[in-house]
Phi, psi and omega in degrees: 000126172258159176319146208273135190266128165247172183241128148254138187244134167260169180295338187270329189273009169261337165281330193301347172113336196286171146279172189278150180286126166288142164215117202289310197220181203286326177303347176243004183273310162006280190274015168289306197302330202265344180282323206264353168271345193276026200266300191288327196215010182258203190278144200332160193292311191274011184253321171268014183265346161300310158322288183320321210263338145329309202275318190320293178303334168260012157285133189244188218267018184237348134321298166328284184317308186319311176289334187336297193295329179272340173263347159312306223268353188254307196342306173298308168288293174335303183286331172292337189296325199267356179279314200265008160254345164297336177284322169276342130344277210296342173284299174350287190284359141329272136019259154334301188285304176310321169312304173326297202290313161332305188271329181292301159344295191326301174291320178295314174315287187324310148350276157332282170324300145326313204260352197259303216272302171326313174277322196298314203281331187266344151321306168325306193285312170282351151275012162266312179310314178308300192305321163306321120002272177314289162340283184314325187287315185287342188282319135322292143007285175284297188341146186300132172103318192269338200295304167331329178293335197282324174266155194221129190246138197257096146263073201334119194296008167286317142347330170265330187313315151012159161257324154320356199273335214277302170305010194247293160014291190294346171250350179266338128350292177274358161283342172101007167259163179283164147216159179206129217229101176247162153292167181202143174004283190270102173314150212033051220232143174213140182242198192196147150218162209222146202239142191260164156319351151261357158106350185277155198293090197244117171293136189251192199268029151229173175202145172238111190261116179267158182223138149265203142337275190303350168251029163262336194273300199317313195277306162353280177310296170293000179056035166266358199275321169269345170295317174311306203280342180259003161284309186268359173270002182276348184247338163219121165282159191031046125253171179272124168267142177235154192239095151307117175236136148299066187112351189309341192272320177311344213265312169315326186254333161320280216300309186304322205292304180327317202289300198291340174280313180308318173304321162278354179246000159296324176283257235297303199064069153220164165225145164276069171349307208260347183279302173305317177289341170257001164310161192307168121312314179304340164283351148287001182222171210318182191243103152232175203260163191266348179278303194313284186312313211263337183287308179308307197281359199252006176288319197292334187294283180330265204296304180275003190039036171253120169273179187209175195192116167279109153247163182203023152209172189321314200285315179314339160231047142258007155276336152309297172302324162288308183304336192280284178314324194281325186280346171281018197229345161247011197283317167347284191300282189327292196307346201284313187327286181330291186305322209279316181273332140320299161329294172286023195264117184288241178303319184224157178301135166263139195265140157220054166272182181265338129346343175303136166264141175241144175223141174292172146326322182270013145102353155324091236114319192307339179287310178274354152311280195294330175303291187301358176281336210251317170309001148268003169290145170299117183069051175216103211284161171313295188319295194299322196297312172321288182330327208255336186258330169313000194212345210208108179264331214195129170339286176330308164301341169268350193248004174251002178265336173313313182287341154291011206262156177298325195204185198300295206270349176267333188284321181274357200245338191336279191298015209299322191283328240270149181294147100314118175234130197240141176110180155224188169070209175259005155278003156354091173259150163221181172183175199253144186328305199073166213290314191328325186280299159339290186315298178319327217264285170013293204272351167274330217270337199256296182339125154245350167308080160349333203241015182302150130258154189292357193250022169284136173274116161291051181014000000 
């Protein structure tokens, strides 16, 4: 029988293609094992595979038998060892593999989050675009001529019961406004609502009460009239109120007509029956003075801050009430110009007559500034202003010459001498500042007393 040859292979020479070593006995497997720890840092492969392979043909076949039995048994340990080293590879890649899933997670998450923050903003961005938008349409809107759409006039239904009211209807209509006709609080009342840059309803802050003749003479007469008026401002806090009266000038001329017929048929010493029976209404009610009424409205003015407005026909006060509505329908807009135009205002006010002076960056203007500073003096012309800036380039340059002058009287007399000249040619005229002008200019540049005036004699 011949002897059992064992085969061993390494990983590199079964990939590399090579064939595998024969090994005769347990003494040459030793030292196979002993090649492959010597392999990475001992002596090169073909010098101990040369070795081996000497000693393997001279071992013989009772060397073998002898061993067996102790190479079985390393045999067994050699294999549990490399069978229990692929387990901790796998527990490594184990390992390994939970970071991974890990850092992957990690990332997805980061992802996730990102691509999250990319939408809230770009969400963001288009309720902005909207809002803006929106802003803008309403900004159209608001502008004179467009703005009335924007208001909603609230009327009270007592109000139409009027004789005015079938007339009140028809120009707030063809303005181009909303209306709308409730009862309300305050009886014969008439309010607004106004749609804002956000499209929301916002009440505003007046209110308008028509009265006729006759229930204004009654609170007159009986002295109620400022108690009534602090009653509606007690039912809408923070508005302002204003006061329509209806007919009043009619009553005053009822009432004169009445003194003169009565006076006339006292002189005849007959009445006129029939003159009574065709009298007024107006002639029924109390008597008061055209003093009583304007000392009542100017109480209500005063103390309640209430204005009032005399009308005395149908059409006056629905051109009142449309007169009313457009300016609470432009004050928005007006008000927005304003603030906007504060902001832009550097050192000096921007004018916006046409008569306004403008500078430039490059301090252009300032010459024509000061010419129009001195052209507000009373009577005082392009020429003298001229005269005065021809010698005086610059405010600054009159208050240091002021300040060289020796005393009070030299100072207020400076410009008294400077030429003037009017005309061209040969119509060509001059004449002289004069001290009077002198003195004025003297005493605004100079002054410090605030309550000074230009028509003070100066001591």
């Amino acid at each position: 029988m011949d002897n059992p040859i064992l085969v061993i292979s390494s990983d590199e020479e079964s990939n590399s293609g090579s064939s595998p070593r024969n090994i005769s006995t347990i003494d040459d497997y030793h030292r196979e094992l002993n090649f492959y720890d010597k392999e990475r840092s001992g002596p090169s492969w073909n010098d101990e595979a040369e070795e081996l392979a000497g000693n393997t043909h001279n071992r013989n076949a009772h060397d073998l038998s002898e061993s067996d039995s102790d190479g079985d048994s390393q045999i067994n340990s050699y294999l549990s060892q490399k069978k229990s080293q692929p387990q901790k590879g796998k527990r490594q890649r184990k390992n390994v593999s939970e970071a991974e899933l890990q850092k992957k997670k990690e990332k997805e998450e980061k992802k996730k989050a990102l691509n999250e923050e990319r939408r809230r903003k770009k969400e963001e961005e288009a309720k902005r675009k909207a809002d803006k938008k929106a802003a803008s349409e309403l900004l159209k809107k608001m502008k004179p001529g467009e703005c009335m759409k924007l208001v909603t006039i609230v009327i009270d239904t007592n109000i139409l019961s009027c004789s005015f009211g079938g007339a009140l209807l028809a120009p707030v209509q063809a303005s181009g406004a909303g209306s709308k006709i409730c009862p309300q609080l305050t009886p014969h009342s008439i309010t607004w609502t106004q749609e804002n840059i956000h499209g929301e309803k916002i009440n505003q802050n007046h209110i308008m009460i028509v009265w006729t003749a006759e229930t204004l003479v009654q609170t007159v007469y009986h002295e109620t009239l400022y108690k009534d008026v602090m009653e509606i401002q007690r039912l809408n806090p923070g508005k302002t109120i204003t006061l329509v009266i209806f007919g009043i000038q009619n009553y005053f001329s009822q009432q004169k007509s009445s003194k003169s017929k009565a006076m006339k048929s006292q002189i005849a010493g007959t009445k006129n029956s029939e003159s009574n029976s065709k009298s007024s209404s107006h002639e029924a009610l109390p008597i008061i003075t055209r003093v009583q009424l304007e000392e009542s409205l100017t109480e209500i003015q005063l103390h309640a801050n209430c204005c009032h407005r005399l009308v005395e026909s149908n059409e006056d006060v629905g051109q009142f009430i449309l007169q009313f509505t457009k300016a609470i329908a432009e004050t928005p807009y007006k008000k927005m110009m304003f603030d906007k135009k504060q902001q832009d205002l550097e050192w000096f006010a921007a004018g916006d007559s046409k008569d306004s002076v403008r500078i430039d960056k490059n301090g252009n203007g300032f010459s024509r500034l000061w010419q129009k500073q001195i052209c507000q003096f009373n009577q005082v012309g392009l020429d003298l202003a001229d005269a005065i800036i021809s010698h005086y380039k610059t405010p600054q340059a009159l208050i240091t010459a002021y300040g060289k002058c020796e005393d009070q009287r030299e100072a207020e007399l400076l410009l008294k001498d400077l030429p003037v000249r009017r005309g061209v040619g040969p119509l060509i005229s001059t004449r002289r500042v004069g001290p009077e002008l002198s003195k004025k200019l003297y005493l605004f540049f100079t002054s410090d007393d605030e309550t000074a005036t230009f028509s003070q004699e100066n001591k």
